[in-house]
N, C-alpha and C positions, 0 to 999 in steps of 0.2 A: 609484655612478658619476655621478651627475646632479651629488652636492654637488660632488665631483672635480670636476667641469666650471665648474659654479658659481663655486667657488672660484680655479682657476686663473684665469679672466674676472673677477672680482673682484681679481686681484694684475694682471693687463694691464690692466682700467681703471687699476687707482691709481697703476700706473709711468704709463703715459701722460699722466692728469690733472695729476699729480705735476710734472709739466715746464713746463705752463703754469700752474699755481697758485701759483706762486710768487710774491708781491708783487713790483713792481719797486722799493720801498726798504725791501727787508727786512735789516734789522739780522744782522751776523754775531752767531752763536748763537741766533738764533730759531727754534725747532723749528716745523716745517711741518706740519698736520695731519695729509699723509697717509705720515707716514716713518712715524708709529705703530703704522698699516694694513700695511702691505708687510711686516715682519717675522713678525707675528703668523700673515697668512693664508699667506704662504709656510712657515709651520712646522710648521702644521697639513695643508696641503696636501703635504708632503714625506713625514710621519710615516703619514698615509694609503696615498699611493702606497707604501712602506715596506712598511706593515701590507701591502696586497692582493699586493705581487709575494713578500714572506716565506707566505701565505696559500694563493696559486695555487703555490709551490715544496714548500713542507713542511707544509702542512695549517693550520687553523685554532689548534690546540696552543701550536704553537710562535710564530704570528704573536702571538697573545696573550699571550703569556709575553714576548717581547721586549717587546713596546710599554710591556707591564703594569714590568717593570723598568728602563725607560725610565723611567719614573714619573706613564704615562697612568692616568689615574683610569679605576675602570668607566663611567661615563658617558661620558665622553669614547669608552674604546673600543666600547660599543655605537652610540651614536650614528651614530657614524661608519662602522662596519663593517659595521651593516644596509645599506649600499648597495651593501657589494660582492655583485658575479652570483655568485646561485648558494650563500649562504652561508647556511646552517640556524638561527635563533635559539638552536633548543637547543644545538646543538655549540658554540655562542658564553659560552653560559651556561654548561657544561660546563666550559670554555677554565676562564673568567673564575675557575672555583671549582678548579680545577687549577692557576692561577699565583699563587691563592694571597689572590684577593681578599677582603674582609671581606664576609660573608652580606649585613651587612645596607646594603651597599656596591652590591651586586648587587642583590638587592632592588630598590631606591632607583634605580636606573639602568634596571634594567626595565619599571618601573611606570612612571617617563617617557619610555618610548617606544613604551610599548602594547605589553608581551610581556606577555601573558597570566599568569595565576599556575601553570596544568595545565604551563605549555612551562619556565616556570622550577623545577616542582619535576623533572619530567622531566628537565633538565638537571642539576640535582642527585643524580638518581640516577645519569645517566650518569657524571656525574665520580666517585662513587665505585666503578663498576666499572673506570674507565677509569685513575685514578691512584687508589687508595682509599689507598695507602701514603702520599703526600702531603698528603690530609684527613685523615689520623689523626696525622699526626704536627704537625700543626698545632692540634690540639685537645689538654688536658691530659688528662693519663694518669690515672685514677680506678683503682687496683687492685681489684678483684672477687676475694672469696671472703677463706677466715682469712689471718691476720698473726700467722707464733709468731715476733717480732720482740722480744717481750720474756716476761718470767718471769710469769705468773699470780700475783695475787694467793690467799692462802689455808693452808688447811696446820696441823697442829698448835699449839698453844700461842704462833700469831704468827707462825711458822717458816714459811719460802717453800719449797719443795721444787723444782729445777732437774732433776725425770724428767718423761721425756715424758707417763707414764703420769696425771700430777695435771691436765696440760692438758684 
């Protein structure tokens, strides 16, 4: 909530400043320092507010899953979403590994913002009780146990025999 705050006070400084920083013989086309500011924090400040009211509506899940297919990066979404009230890191980590993010993505995003490795593997567990369907089918399929996929080699005189019984 603080960065929220932060951040919208950082987009009403830079409209404000914005109006007098203008040279007064500035050339049509010259980009002004702070038009660069204003889009960026207003976007990030939008996709937050975004994240916590999808969050405080339909749980942590689903906020994550929008943002994450929006095409916020895990770092971007913890960073940010540790400030919202009330939101559990693990259930975050959980989200993150339910919408689909790369292990070592989360990882990497965790470790920069001080969640511990006990809360990240915890949240790991949790996502596979919670979508376990989702983590597996996102990992490749290794078949376990025999394959009578093809004819055994062996058999008299060179000769293959095609009964079950030579298997």
């Amino acid at each position: 909530m603080k960065k929220m705050i932060v951040i919208l006070g950082l987009v009403f400084l830079a409209s404000v400043t914005g109006v007098y920083a203008a040279p007064a013989t500035a050339d049509e086309g010259d980009a002004q320092p702070y038009t660069a500011i204003v889009p960026s924090v207003g976007a990030i400040a939008e996709w937050v507010a975004g994240f916590t009211k999808t969050y405080n509506e339909d749980g942590i899940y689903q906020a994550v899953s929008e943002v994450f297919e929006e095409g916020r990066t895990p770092a971007e979404i913890v960073t940010n979403a540790l400030d919202v009230e009330g939101l559990n890191p693990q259930n975050l980590v959980a989200a993150l590994y339910c919408a689909g993010a790369k292990p070592e993505d989360i990882r990497a995003a965790t470790e920069e913002s001080g969640i511990s490795e006990m809360i990240l593997v915890a949240g790991f567990e949790e996502a596979k009780t919670v979508c376990g369907d989702a983590l597996t089918d996102s990992q490749a399929y290794t078949p376990v146990g025999p394959s009578f996929a093809g004819v055994p080699e062996g058999g008299d005189g060179g000769r293959t025999y095609g009964s079950p019984s030579t298997f």
